[in-house]
C-alpha positions as CSV (number, residue, x, y, z in Angstrom):
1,X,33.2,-94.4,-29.5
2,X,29.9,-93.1,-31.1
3,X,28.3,-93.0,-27.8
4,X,30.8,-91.0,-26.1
5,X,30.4,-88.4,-29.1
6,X,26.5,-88.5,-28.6
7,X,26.6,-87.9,-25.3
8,X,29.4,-85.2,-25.2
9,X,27.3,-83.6,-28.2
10,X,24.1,-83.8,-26.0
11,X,25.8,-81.9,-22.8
12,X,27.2,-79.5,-25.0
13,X,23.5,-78.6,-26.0
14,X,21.8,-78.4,-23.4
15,X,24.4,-76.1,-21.5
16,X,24.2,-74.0,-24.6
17,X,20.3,-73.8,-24.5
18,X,20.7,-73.6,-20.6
19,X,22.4,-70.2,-21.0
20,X,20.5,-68.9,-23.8
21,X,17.3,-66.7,-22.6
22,X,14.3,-67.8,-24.1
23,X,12.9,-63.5,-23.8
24,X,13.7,-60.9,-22.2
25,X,15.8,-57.9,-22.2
26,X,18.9,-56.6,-23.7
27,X,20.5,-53.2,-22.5
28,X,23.9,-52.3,-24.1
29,X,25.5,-49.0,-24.1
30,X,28.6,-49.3,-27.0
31,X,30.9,-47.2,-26.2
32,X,31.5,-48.7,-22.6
33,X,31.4,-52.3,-24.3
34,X,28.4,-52.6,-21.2
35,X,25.5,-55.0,-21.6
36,X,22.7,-56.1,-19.4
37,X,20.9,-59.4,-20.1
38,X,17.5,-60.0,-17.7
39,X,14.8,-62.7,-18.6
40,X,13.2,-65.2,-16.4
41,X,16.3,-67.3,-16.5
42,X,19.1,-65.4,-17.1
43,X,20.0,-62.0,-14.9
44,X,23.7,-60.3,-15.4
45,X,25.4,-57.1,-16.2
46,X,28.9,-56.3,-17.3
47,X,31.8,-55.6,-19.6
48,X,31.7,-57.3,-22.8
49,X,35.2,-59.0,-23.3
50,X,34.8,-61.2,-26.2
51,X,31.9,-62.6,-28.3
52,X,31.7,-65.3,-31.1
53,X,29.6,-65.5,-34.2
54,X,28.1,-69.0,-35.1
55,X,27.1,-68.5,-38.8
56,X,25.4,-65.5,-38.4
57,X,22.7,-66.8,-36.2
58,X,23.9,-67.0,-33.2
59,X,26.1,-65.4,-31.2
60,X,28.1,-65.9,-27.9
61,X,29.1,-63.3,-25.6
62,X,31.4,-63.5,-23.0
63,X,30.9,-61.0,-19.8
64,X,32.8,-59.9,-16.9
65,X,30.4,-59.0,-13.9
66,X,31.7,-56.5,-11.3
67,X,33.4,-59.2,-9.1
68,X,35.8,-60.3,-12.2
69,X,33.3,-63.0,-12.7
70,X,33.3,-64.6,-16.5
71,X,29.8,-65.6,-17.7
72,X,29.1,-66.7,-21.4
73,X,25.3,-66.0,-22.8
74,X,24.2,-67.3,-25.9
75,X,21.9,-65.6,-27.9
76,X,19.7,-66.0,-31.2
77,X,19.7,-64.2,-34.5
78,X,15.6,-64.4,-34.7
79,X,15.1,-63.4,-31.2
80,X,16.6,-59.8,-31.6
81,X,15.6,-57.2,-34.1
82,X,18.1,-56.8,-37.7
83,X,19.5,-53.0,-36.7
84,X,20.0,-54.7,-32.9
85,X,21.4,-57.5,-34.3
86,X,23.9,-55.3,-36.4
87,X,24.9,-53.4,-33.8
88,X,25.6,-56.2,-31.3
89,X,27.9,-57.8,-33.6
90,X,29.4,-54.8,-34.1
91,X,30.0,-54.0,-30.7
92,X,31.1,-57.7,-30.0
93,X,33.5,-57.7,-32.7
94,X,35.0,-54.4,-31.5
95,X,35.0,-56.2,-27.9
96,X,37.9,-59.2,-29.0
């Protein structure tokens, strides 16, 4: 039974570090609830319909591209500046 929680555990984690951009660019405009994500990885654009706060340090964001798409991005606490931070959270939170 351990094993099967291991693994589950390990798939988990490496689809959350598989959608979580290591740099790059972070456009949002508030008011729209709009964000665009673009790094080496990870390219999309949308409405923001829902976000979830892990412990303040991480955050994931749930986005709807153009085509009615659903994407979820994950991203860090350290990788984005405080005020940014803030104001993503903000927004997010406003988003649910």
């Amino acid at each position: 039974m351990a094993i099967v929680f291991a693994v589950t555990g390990y798939c988990s984690w490496q689809t959350v570090l598989s959608r979580t951009p290591k740099a790059g660019t972070v456009l949002m405009l508030p008011k729209e609830n709009f964000i665009e994500i673009q790094s080496q990885t990870i390219n999309c654009k949308g409405q923001l319909i829902g976000a979830t706060i892990w412990f303040d340090s991480q955050i994931a964001l749930k986005i709807m591209d153009a085509n009615q798409a659903k994407q979820q991005i994950f991203l860090t606490r350290q990788a984005i500046p405080e005020a940014d931070w803030r104001l993503l959270c903000r927004t997010a939170l406003q988003a649910n």
